[in-house]
C-alpha positions as CSV (number, residue, x, y, z in Angstrom):
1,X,-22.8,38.8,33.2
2,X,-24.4,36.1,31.0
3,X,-22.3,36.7,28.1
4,X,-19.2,36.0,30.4
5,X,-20.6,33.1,31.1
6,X,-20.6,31.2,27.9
7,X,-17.0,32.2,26.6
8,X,-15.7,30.3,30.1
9,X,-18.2,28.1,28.7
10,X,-16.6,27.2,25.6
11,X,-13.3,28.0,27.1
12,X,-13.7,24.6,29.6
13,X,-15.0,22.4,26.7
14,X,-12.1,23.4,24.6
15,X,-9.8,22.5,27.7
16,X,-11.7,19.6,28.3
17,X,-11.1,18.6,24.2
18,X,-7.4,19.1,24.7
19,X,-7.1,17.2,27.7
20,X,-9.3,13.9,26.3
21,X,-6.6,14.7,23.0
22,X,-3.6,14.3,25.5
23,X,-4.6,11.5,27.2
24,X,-5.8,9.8,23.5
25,X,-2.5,10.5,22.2
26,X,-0.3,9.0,25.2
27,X,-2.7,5.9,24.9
28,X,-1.9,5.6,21.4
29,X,2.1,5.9,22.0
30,X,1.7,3.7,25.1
31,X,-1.0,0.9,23.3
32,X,2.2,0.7,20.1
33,X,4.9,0.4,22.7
34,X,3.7,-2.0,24.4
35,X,0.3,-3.4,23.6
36,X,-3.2,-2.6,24.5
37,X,-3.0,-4.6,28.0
38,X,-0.1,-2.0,28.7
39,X,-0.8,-1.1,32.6
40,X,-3.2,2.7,33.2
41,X,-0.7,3.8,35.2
42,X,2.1,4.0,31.9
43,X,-0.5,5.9,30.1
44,X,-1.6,8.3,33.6
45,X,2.0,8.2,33.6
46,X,2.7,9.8,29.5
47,X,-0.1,12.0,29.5
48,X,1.0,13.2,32.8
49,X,-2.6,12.7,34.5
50,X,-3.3,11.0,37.5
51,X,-5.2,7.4,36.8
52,X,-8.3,9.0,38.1
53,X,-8.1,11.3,35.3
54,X,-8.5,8.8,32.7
55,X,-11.1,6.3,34.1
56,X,-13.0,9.5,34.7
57,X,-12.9,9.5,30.9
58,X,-13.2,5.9,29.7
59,X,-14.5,3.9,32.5
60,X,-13.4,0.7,30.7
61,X,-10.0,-0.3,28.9
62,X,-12.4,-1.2,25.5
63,X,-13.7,2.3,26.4
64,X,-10.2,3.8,26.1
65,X,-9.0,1.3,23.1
66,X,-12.3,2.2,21.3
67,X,-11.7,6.0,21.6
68,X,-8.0,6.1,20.6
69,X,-8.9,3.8,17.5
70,X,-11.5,6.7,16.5
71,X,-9.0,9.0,17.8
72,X,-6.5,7.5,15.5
73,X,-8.8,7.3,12.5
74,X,-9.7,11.1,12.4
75,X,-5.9,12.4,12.8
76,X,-4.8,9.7,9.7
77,X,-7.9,11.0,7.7
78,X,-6.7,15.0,8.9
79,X,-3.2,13.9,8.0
80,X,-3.2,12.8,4.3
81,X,-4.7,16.2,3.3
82,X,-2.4,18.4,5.2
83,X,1.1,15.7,4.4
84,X,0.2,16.3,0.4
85,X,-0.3,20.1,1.3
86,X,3.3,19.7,3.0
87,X,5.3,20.1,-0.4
88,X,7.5,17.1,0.3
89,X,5.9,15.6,-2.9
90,X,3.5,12.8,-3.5
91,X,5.7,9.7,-2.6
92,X,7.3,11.7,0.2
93,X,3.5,12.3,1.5
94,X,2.2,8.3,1.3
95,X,5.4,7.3,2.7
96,X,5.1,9.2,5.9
97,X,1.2,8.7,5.9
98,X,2.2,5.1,6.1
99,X,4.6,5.2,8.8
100,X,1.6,7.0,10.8
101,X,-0.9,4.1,9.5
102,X,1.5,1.3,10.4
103,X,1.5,3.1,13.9
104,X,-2.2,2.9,13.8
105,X,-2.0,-0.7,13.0
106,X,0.1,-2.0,15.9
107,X,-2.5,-0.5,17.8
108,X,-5.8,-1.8,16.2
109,X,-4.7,-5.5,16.7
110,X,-5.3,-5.5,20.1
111,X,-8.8,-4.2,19.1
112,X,-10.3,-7.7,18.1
113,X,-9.0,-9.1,21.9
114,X,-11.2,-6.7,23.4
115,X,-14.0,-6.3,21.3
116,X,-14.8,-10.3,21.0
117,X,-17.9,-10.2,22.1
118,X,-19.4,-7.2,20.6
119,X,-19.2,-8.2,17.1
120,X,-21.8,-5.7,15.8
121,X,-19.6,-2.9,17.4
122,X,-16.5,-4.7,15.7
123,X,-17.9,-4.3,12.2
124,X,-19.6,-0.8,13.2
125,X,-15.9,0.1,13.7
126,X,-14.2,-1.8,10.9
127,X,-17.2,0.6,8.5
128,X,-15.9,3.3,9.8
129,X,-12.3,2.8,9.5
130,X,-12.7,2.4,5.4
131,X,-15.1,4.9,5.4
132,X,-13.0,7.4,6.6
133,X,-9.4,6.0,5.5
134,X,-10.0,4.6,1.9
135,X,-10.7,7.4,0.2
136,X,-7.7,9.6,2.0
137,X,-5.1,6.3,1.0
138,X,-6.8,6.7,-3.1
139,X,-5.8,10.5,-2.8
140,X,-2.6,10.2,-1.9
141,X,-2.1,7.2,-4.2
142,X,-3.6,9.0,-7.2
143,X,-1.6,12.1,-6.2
144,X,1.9,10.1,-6.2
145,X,1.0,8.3,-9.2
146,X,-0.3,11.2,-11.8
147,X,3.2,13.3,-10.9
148,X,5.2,10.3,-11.8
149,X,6.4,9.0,-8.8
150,X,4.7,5.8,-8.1
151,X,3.4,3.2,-10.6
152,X,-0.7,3.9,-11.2
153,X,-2.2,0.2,-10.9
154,X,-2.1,0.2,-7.1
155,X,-5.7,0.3,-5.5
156,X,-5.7,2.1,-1.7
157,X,-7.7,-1.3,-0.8
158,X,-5.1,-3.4,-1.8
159,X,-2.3,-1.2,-0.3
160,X,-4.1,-0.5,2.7
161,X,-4.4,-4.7,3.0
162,X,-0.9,-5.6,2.6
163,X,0.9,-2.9,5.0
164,X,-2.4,-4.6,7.2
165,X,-0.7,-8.0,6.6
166,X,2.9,-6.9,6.9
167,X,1.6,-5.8,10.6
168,X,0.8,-8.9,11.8
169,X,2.8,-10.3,13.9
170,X,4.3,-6.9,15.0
171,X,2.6,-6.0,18.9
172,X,4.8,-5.7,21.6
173,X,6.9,-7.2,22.4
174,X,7.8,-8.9,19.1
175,X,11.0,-8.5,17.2
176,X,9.5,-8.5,13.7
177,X,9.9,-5.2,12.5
178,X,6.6,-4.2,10.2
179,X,8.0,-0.8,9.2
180,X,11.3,-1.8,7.1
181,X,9.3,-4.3,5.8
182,X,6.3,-1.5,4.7
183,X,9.2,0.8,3.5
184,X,10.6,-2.2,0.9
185,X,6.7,-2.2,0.1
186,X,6.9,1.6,-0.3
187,X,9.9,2.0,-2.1
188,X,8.4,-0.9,-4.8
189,X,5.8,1.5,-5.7
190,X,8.6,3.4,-8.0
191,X,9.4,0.2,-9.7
192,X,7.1,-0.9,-12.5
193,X,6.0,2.4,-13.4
């Protein structure tokens, strides 16, 4: 009977995984549509949760923000890999990484609001976020620029912070549009090679 056990076991943690992944991802869509103050109840509403749901999860709005930053972080390091893997090509791959970083972007500005006071945890956070992106930005950089397609004097640091600066400016509920301006960005990487 014991070994029945632990499958149902596993089986409710796996749910459990899934269901702190919905609710991560309609926090994400909600935070870039309209900001990090966006109301619970829009999120409750995406995820299609009630709001109990998610405060069971993250009792705090920083909790929430600070999970679907890491959140965010491990699906654009996951995605680089498996975009190149895609067969679009190189420059077809760092393009649409892009869009998904710009996305990430819009999001983490309403990070530094929240986290004002916790400085330490702003920096912990900021570590992480090169840690895990930088070297998944060179990959993809190195990737486009060795079959041709890019010019190759392009650093992921420096590419990484000017879409960053394009993005400011760009929460909810601002007109400035970040992403045509990343694409001109994007489509200058041809030029000059």
């Amino acid at each position: 009977m014991g070994g029945s056990e632990e499958p149902a076991g596993r089986s409710k943690r796996a749910d459990a995984r899934r269901n702190e992944e919905v609710l991560l991802d309609a926090a994400a869509a909600v935070f870039v549509a309209s900001g990090v103050e966006a109301p619970v109840r829009d999120i409750a509403a995406k995820a299609g949760v009630g709001m109990g749901t998610i405060y069971r999860h993250f009792p705090t709005r920083a909790d929430l923000i600070i999970a679907v930053y890491r959140h965010q972080v491990e699906a654009l390091a996951e995605a680089g890999p498996a975009l190149l893997a895609g067969g679009e090509g190189p420059h077809a791959a760092l393009r649409r990484w892009i869009d998904r970083f710009v996305d990430f972007l819009v999001t983490k500005h309403g990070l530094a609001g929240v986290l004002r006071s916790d400085n330490a945890g702003f920096e912990t956070l900021h570590t992480y976020f090169l840690d895990r992106l930088l070297p998944v930005c060179a990959e993809l950089l190195a990737a486009a620029a060795a079959a041709g397609e890019i010019r190759s004097d392009l650093q992921a640091l420096e590419l990484m912070r000017g879409v960053g600066n394009l993005c400011i400016g760009a929460e909810p509920p601002s007109r400035y549009d970040a992403r045509r301006l990343v694409g001109v960005l994007i489509a200058g990487l041809r030029e000059g090679r």
